[in-house]
CHARMM-style PDB file with segment names, atoms N, HN, CA, C and O in Angstrom:
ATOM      1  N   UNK     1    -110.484 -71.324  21.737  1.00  0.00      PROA
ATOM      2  CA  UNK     1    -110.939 -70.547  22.854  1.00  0.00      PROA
ATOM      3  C   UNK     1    -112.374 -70.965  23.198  1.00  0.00      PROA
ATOM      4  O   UNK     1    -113.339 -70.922  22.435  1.00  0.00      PROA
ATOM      5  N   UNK     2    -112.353 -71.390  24.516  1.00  0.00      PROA
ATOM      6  HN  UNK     2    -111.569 -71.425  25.136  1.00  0.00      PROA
ATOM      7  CA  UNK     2    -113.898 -71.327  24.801  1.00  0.00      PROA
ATOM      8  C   UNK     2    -114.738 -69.949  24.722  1.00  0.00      PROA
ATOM      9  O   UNK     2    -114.167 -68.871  24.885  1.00  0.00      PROA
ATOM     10  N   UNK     3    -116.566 -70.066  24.381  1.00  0.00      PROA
ATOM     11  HN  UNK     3    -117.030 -70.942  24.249  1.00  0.00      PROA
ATOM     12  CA  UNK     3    -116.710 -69.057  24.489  1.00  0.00      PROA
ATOM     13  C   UNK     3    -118.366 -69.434  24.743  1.00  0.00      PROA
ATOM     14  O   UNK     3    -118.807 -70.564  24.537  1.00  0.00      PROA
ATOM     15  N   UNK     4    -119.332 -68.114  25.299  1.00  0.00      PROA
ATOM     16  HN  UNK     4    -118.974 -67.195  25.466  1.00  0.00      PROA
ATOM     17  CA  UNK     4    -120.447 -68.975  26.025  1.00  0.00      PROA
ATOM     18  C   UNK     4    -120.340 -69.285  27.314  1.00  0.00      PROA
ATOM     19  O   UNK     4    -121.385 -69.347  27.962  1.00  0.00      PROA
ATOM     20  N   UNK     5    -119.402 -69.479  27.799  1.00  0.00      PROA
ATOM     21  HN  UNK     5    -118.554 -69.429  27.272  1.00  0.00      PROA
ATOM     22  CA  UNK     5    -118.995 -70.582  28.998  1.00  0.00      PROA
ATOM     23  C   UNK     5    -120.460 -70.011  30.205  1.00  0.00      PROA
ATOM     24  O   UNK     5    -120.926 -68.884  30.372  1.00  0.00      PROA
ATOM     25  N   UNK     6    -120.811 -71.272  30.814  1.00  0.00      PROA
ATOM     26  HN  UNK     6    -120.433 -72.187  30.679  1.00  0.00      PROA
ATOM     27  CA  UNK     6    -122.210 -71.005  31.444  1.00  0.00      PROA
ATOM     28  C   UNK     6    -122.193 -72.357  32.746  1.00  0.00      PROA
ATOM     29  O   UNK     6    -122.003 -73.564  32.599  1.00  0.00      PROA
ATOM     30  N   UNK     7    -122.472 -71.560  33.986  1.00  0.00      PROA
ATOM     31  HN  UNK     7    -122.627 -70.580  34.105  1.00  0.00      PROA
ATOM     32  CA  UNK     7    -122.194 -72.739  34.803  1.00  0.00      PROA
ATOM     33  C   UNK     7    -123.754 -72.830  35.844  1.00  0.00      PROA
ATOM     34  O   UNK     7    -124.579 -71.916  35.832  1.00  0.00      PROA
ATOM     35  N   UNK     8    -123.863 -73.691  36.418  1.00  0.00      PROA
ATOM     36  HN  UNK     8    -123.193 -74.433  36.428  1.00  0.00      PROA
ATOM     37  CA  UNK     8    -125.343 -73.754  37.181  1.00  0.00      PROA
ATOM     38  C   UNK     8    -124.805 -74.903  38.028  1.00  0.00      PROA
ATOM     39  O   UNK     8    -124.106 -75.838  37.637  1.00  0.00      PROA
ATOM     40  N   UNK     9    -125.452 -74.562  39.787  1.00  0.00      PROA
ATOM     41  HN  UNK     9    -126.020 -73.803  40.105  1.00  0.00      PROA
ATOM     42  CA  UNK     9    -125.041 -75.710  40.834  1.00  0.00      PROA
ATOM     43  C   UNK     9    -125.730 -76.852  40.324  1.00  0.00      PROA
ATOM     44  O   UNK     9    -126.719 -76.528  39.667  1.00  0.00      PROA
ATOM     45  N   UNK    10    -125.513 -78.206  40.419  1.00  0.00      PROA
ATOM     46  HN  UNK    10    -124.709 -78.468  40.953  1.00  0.00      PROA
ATOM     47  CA  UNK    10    -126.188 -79.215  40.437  1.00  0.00      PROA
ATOM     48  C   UNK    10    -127.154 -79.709  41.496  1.00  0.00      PROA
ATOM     49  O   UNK    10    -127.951 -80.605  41.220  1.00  0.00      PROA
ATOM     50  N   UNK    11    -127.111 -79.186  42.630  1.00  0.00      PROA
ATOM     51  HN  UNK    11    -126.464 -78.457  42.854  1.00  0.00      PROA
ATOM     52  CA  UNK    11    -128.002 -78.966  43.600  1.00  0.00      PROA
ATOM     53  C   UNK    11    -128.616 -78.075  43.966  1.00  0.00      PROA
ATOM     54  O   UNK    11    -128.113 -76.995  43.656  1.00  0.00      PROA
ATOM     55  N   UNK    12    -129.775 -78.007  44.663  1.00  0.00      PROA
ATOM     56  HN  UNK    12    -130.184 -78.884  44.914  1.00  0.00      PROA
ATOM     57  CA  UNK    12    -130.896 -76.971  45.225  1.00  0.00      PROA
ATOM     58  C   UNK    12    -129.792 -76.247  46.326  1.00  0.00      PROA
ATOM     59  O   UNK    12    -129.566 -75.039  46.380  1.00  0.00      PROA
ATOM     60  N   UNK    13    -129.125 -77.375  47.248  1.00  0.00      PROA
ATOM     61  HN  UNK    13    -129.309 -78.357  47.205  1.00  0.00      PROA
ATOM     62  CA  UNK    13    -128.414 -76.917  48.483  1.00  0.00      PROA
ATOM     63  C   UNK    13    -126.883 -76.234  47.769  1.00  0.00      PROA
ATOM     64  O   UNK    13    -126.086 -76.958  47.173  1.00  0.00      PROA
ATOM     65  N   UNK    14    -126.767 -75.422  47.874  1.00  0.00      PROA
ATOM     66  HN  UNK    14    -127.414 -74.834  48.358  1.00  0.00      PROA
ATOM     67  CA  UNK    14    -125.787 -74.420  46.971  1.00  0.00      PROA
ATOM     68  C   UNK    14    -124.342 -74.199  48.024  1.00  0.00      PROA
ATOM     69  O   UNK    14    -123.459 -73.341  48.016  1.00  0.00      PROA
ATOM     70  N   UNK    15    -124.598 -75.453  48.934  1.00  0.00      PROA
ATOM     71  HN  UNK    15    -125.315 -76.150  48.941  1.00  0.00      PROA
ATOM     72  CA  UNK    15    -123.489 -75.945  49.823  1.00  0.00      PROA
ATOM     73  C   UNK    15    -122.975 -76.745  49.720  1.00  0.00      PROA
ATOM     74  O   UNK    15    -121.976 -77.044  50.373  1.00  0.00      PROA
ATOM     75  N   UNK    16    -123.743 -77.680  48.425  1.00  0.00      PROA
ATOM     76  HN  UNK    16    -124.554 -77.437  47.895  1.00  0.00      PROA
ATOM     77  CA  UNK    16    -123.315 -78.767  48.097  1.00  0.00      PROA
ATOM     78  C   UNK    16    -122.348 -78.610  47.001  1.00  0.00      PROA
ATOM     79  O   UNK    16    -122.872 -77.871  46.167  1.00  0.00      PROA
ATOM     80  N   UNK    17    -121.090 -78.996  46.597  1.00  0.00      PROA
ATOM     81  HN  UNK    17    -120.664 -79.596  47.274  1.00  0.00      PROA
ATOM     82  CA  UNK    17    -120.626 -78.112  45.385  1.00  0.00      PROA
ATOM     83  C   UNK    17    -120.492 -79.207  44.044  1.00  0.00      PROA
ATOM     84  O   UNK    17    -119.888 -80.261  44.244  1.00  0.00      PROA
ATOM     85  N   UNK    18    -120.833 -79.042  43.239  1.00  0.00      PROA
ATOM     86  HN  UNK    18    -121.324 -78.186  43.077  1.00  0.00      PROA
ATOM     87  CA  UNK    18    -121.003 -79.705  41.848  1.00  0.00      PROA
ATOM     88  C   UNK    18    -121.412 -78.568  40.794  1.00  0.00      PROA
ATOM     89  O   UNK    18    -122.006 -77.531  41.089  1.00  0.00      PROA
ATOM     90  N   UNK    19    -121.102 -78.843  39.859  1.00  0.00      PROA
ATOM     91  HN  UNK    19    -120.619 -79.685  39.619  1.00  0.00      PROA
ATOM     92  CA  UNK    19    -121.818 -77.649  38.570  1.00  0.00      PROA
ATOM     93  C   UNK    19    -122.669 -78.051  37.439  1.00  0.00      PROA
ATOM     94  O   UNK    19    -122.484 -79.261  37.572  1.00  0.00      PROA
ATOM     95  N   UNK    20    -123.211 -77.993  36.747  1.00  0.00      PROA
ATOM     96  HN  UNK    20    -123.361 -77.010  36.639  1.00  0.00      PROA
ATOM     97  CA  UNK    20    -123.136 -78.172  35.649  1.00  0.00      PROA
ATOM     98  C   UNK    20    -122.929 -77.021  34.430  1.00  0.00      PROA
ATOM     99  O   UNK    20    -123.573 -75.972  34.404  1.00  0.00      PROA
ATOM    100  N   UNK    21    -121.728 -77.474  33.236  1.00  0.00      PROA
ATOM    101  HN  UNK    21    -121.205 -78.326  33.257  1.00  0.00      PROA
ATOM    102  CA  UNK    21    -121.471 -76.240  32.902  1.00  0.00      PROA
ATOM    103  C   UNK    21    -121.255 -76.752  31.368  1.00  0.00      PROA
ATOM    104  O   UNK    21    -121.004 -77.891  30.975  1.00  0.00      PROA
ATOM    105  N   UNK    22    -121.410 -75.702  30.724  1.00  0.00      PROA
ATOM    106  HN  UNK    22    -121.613 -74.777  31.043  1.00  0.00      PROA
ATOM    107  CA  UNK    22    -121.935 -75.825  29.275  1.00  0.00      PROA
ATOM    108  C   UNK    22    -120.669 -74.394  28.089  1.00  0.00      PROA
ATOM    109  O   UNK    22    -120.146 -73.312  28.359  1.00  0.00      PROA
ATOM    110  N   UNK    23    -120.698 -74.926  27.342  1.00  0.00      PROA
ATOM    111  HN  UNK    23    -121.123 -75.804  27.123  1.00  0.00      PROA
ATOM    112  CA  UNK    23    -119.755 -73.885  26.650  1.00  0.00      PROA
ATOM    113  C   UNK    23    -119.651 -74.131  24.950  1.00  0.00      PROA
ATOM    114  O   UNK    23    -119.996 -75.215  24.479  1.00  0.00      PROA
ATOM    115  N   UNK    24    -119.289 -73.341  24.332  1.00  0.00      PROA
ATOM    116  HN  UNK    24    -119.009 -72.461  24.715  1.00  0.00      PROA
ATOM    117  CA  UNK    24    -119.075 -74.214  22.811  1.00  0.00      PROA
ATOM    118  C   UNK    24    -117.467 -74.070  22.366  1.00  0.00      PROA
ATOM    119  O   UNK    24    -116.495 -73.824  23.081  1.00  0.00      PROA
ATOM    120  N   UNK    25    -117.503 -74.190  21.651  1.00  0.00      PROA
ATOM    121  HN  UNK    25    -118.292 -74.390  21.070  1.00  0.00      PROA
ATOM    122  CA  UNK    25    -115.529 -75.162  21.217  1.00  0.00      PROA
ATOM    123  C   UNK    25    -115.670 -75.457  19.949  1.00  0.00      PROA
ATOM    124  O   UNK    25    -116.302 -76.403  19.480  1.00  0.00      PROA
ATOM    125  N   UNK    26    -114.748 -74.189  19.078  1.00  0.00      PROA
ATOM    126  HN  UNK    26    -114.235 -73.420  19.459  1.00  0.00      PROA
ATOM    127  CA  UNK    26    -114.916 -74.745  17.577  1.00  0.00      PROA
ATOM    128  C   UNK    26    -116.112 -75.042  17.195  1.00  0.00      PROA
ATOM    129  O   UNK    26    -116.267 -76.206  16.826  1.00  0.00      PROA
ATOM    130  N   UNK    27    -117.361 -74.081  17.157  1.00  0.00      PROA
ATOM    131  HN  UNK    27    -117.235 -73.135  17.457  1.00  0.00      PROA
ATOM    132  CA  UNK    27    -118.249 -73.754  17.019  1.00  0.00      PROA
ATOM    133  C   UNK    27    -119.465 -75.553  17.452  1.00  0.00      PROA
ATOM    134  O   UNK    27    -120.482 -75.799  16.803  1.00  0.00      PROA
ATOM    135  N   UNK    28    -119.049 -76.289  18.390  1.00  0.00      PROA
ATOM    136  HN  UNK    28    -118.223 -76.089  18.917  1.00  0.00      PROA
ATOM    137  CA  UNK    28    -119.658 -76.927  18.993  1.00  0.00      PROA
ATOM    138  C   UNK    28    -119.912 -77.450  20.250  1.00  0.00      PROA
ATOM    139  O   UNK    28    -119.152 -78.083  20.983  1.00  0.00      PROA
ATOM    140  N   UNK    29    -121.004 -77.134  20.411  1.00  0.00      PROA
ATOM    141  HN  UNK    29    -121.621 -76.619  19.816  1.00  0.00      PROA
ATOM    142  CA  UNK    29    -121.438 -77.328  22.179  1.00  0.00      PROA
ATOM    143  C   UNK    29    -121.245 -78.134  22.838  1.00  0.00      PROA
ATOM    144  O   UNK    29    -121.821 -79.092  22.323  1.00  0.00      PROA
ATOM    145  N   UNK    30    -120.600 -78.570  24.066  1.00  0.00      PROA
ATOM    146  HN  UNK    30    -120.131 -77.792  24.485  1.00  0.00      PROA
ATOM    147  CA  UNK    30    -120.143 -78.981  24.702  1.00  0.00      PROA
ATOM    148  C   UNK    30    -120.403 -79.284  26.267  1.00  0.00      PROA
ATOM    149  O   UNK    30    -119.637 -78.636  26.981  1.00  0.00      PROA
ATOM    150  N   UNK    31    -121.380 -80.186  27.032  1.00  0.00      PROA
ATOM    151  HN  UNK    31    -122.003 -80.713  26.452  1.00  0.00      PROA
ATOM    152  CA  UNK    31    -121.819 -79.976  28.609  1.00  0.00      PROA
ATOM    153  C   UNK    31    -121.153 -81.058  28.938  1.00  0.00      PROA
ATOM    154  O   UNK    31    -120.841 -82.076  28.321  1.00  0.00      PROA
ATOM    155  N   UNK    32    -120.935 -80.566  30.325  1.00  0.00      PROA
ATOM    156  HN  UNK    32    -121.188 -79.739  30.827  1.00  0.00      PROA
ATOM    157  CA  UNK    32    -120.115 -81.177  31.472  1.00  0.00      PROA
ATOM    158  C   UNK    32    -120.544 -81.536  32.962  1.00  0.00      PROA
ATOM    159  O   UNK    32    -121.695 -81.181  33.216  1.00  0.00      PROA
ATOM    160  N   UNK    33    -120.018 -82.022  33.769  1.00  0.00      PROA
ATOM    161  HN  UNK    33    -119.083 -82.310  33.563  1.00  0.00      PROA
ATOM    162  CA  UNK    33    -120.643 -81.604  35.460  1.00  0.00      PROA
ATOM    163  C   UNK    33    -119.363 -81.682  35.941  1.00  0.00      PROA
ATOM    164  O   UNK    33    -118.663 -82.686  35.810  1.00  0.00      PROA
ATOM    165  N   UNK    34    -118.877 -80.246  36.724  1.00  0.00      PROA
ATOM    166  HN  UNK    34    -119.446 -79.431  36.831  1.00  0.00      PROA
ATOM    167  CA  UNK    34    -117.624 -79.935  37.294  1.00  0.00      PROA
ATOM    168  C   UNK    34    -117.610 -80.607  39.000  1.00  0.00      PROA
ATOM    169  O   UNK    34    -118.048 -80.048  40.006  1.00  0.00      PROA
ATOM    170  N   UNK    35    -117.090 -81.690  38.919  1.00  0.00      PROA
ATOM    171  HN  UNK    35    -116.734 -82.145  38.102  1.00  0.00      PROA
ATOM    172  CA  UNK    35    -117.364 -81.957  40.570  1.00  0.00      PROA
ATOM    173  C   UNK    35    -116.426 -81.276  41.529  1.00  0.00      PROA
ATOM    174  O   UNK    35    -115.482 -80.590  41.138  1.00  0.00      PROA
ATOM    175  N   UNK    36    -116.796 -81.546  43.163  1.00  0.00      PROA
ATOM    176  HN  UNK    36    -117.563 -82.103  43.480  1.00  0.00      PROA
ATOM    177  CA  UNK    36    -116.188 -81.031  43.475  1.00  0.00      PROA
ATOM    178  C   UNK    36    -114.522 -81.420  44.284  1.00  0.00      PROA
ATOM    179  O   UNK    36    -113.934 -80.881  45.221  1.00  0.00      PROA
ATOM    180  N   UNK    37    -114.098 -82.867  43.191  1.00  0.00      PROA
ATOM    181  HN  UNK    37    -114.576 -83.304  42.430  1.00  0.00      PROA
ATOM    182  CA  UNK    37    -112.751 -82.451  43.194  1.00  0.00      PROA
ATOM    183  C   UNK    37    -111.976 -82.184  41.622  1.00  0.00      PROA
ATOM    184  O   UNK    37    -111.126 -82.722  40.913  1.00  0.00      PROA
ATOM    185  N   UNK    38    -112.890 -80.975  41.614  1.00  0.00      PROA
ATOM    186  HN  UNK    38    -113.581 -80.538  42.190  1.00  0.00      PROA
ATOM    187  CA  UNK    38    -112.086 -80.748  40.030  1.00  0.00      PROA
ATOM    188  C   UNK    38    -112.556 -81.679  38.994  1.00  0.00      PROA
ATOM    189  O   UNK    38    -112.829 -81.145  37.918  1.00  0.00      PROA
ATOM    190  N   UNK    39    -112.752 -83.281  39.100  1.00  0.00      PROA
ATOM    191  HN  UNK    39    -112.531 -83.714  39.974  1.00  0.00      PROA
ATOM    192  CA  UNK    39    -112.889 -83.782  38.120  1.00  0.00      PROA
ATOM    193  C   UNK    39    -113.883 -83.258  36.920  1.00  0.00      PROA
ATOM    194  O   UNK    39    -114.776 -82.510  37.317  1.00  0.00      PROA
ATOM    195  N   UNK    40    -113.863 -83.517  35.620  1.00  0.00      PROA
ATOM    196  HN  UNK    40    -113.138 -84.125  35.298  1.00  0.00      PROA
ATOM    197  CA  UNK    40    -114.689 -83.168  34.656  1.00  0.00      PROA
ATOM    198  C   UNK    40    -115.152 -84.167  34.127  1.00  0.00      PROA
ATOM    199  O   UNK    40    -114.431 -84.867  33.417  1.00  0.00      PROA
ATOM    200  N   UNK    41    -116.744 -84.534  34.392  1.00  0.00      PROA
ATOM    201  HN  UNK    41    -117.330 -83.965  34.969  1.00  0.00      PROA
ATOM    202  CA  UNK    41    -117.046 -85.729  33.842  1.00  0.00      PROA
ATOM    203  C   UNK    41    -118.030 -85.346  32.304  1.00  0.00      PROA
ATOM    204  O   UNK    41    -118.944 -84.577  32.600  1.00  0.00      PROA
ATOM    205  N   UNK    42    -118.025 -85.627  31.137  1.00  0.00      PROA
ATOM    206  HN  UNK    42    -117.282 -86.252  30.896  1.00  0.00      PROA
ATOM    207  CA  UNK    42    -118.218 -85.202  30.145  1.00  0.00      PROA
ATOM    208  C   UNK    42    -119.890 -85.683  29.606  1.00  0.00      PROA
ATOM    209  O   UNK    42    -120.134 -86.889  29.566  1.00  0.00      PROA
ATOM    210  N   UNK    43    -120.421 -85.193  29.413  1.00  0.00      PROA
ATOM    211  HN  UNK    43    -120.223 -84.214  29.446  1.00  0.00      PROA
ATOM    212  CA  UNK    43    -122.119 -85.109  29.124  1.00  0.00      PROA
ATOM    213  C   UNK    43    -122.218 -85.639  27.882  1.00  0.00      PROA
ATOM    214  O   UNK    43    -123.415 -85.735  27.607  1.00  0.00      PROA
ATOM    215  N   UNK    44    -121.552 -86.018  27.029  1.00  0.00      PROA
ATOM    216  HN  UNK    44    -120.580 -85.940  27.253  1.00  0.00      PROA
ATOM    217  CA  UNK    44    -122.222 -86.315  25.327  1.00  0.00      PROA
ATOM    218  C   UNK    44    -120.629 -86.742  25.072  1.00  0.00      PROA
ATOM    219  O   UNK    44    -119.949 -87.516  25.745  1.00  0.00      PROA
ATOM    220  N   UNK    45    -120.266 -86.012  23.922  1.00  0.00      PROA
ATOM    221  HN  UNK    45    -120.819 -85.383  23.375  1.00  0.00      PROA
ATOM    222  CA  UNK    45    -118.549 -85.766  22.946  1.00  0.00      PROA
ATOM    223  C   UNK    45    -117.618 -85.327  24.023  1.00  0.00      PROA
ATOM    224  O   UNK    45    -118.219 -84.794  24.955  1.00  0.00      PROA
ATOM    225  N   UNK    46    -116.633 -85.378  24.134  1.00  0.00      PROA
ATOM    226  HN  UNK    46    -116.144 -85.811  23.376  1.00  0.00      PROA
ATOM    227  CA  UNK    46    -115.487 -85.008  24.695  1.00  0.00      PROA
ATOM    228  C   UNK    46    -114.963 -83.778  23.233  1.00  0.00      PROA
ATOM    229  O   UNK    46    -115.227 -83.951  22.043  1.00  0.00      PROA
ATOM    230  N   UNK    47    -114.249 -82.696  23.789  1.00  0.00      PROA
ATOM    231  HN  UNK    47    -114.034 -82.556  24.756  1.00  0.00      PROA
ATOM    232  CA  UNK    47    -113.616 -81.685  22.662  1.00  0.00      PROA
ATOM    233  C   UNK    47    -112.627 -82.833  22.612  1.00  0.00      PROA
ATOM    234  O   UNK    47    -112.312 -83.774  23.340  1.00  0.00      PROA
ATOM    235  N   UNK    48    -112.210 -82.249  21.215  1.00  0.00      PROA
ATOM    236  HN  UNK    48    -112.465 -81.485  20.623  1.00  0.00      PROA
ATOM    237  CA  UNK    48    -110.703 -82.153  20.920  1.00  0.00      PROA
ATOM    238  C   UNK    48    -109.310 -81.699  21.709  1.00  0.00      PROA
ATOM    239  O   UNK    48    -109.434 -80.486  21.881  1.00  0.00      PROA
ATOM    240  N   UNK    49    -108.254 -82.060  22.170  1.00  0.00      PROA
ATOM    241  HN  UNK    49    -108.153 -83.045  22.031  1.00  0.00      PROA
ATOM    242  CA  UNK    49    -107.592 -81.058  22.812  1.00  0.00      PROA
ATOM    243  C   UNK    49    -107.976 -80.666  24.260  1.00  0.00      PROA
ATOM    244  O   UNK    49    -108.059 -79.524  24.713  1.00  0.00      PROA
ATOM    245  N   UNK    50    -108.244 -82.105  25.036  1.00  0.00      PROA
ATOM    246  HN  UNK    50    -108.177 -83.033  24.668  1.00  0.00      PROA
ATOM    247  CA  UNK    50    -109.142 -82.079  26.034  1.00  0.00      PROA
ATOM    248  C   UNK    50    -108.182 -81.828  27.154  1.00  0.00      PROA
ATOM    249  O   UNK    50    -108.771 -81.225  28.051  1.00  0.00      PROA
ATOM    250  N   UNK    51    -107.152 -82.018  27.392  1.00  0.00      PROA
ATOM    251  HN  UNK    51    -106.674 -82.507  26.663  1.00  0.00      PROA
ATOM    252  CA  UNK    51    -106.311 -81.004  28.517  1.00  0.00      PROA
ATOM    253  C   UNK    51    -105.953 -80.186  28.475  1.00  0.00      PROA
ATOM    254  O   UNK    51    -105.498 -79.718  29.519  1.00  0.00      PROA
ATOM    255  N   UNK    52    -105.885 -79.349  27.155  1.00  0.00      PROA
ATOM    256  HN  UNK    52    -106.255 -79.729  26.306  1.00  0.00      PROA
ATOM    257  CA  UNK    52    -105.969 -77.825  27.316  1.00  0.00      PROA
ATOM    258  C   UNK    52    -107.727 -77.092  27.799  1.00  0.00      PROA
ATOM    259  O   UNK    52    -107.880 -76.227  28.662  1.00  0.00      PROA
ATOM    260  N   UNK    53    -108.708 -77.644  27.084  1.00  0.00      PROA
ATOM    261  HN  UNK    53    -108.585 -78.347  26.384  1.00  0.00      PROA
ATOM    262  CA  UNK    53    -109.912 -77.310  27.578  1.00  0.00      PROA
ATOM    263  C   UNK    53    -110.102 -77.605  29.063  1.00  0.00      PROA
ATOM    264  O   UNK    53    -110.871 -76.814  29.609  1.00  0.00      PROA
ATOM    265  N   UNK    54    -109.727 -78.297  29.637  1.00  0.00      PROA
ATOM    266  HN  UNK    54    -109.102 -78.939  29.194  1.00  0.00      PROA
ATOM    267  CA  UNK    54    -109.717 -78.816  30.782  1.00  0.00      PROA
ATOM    268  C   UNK    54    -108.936 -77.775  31.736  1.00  0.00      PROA
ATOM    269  O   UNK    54    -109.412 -77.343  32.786  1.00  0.00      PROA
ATOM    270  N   UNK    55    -107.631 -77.426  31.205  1.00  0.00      PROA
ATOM    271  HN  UNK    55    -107.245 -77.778  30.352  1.00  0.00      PROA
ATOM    272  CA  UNK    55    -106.983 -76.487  32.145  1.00  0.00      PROA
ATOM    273  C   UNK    55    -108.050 -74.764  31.726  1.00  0.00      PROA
ATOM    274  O   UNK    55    -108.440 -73.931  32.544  1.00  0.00      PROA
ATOM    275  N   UNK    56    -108.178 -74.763  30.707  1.00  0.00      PROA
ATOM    276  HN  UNK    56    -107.861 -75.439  30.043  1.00  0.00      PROA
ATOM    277  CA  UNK    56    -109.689 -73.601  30.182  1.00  0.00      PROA
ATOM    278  C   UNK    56    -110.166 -73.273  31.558  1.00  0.00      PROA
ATOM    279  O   UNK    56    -109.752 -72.404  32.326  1.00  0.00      PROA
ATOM    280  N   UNK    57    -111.527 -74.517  31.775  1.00  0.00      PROA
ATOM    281  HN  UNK    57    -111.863 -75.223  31.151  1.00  0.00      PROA
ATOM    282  CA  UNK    57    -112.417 -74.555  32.533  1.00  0.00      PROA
ATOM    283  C   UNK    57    -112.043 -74.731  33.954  1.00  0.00      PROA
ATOM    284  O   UNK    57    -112.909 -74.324  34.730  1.00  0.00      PROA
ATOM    285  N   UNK    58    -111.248 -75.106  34.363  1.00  0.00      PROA
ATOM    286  HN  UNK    58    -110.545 -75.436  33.733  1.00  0.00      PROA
ATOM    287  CA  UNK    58    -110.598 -74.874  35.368  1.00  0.00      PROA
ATOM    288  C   UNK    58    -110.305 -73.542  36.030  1.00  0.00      PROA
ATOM    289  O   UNK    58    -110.683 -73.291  37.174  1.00  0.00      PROA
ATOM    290  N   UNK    59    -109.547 -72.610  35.197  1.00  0.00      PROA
ATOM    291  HN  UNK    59    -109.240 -72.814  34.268  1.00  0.00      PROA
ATOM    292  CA  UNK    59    -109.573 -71.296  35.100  1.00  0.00      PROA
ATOM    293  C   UNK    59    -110.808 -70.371  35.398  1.00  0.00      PROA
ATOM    294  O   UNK    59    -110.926 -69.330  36.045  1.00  0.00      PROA
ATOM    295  N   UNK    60    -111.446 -70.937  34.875  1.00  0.00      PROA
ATOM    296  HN  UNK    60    -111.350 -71.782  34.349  1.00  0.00      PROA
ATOM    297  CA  UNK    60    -112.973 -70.006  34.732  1.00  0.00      PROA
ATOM    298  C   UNK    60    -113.756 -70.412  35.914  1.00  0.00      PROA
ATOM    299  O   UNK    60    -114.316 -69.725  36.767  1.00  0.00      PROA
ATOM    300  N   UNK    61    -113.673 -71.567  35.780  1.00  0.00      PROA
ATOM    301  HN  UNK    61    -113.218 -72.126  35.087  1.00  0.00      PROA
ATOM    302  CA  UNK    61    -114.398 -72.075  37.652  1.00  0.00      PROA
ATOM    303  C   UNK    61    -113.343 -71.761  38.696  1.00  0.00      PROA
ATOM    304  O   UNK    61    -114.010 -71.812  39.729  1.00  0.00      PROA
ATOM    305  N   UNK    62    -112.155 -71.480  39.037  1.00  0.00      PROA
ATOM    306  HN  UNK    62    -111.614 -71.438  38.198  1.00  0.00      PROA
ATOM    307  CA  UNK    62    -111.240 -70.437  40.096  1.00  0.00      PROA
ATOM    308  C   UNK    62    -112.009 -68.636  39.734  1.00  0.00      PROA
ATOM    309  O   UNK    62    -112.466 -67.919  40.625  1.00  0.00      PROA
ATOM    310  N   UNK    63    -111.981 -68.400  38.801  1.00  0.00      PROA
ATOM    311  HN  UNK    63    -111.610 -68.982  38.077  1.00  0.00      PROA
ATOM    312  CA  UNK    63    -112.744 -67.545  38.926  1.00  0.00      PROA
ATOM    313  C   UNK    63    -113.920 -66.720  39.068  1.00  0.00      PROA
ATOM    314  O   UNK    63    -114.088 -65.563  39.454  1.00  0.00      PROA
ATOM    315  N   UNK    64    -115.044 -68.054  38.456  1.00  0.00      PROA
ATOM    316  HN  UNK    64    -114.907 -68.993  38.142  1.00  0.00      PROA
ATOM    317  CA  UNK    64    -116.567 -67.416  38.823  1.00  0.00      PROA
ATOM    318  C   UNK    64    -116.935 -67.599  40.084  1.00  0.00      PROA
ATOM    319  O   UNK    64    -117.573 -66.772  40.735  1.00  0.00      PROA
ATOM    320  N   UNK    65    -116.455 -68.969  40.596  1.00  0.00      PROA
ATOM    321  HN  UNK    65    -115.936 -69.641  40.067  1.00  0.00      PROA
ATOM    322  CA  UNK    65    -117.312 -69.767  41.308  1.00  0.00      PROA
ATOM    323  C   UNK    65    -116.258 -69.493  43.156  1.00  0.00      PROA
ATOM    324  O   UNK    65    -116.769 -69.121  44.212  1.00  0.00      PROA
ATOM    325  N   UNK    66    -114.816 -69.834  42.920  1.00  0.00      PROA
ATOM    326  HN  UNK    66    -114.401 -70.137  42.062  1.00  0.00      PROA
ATOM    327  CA  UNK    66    -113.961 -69.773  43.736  1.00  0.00      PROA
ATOM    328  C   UNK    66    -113.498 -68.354  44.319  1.00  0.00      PROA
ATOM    329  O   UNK    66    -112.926 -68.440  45.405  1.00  0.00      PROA
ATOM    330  N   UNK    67    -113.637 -67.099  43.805  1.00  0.00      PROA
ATOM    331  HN  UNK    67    -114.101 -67.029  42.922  1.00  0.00      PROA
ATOM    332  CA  UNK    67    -113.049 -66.094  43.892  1.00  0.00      PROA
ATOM    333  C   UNK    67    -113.446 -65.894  44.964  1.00  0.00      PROA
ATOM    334  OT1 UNK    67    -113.104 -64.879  45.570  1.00  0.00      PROA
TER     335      UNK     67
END
């Protein structure tokens, strides 16, 4: 389970859509930049079990960001 999960625009212009978003996974941290076609481009390590985390964060960005 992700947990933490923490997202911030990548731009000043908050019209522009990109994220950057941060979370931990099996007690290790994990940053990303959510673009805006969905892709997840990975900041450091990739998790384990990276298309289930992937469908995760997906979820959570339809809901913070999309609702």
């Amino acid at each position: 389970m992700i947990q933490h999960f923490s997202f911030k625009p990548l731009y000043e212009n908050t019209q522009l859509p990109g994220w950057a978003i941060s979370f931990f996974y099996q007690r290790e941290r994990y940053v990303a930049e959510y673009l805006k076609d969905g892709e997840i481009q990975w900041i450091g390590p990739i998790p384990p079990n990276e298309d289930d985390i992937k469908k995760m964060i997906h979820e959570l960005m339809l809901y913070h960001v999309y609702d």
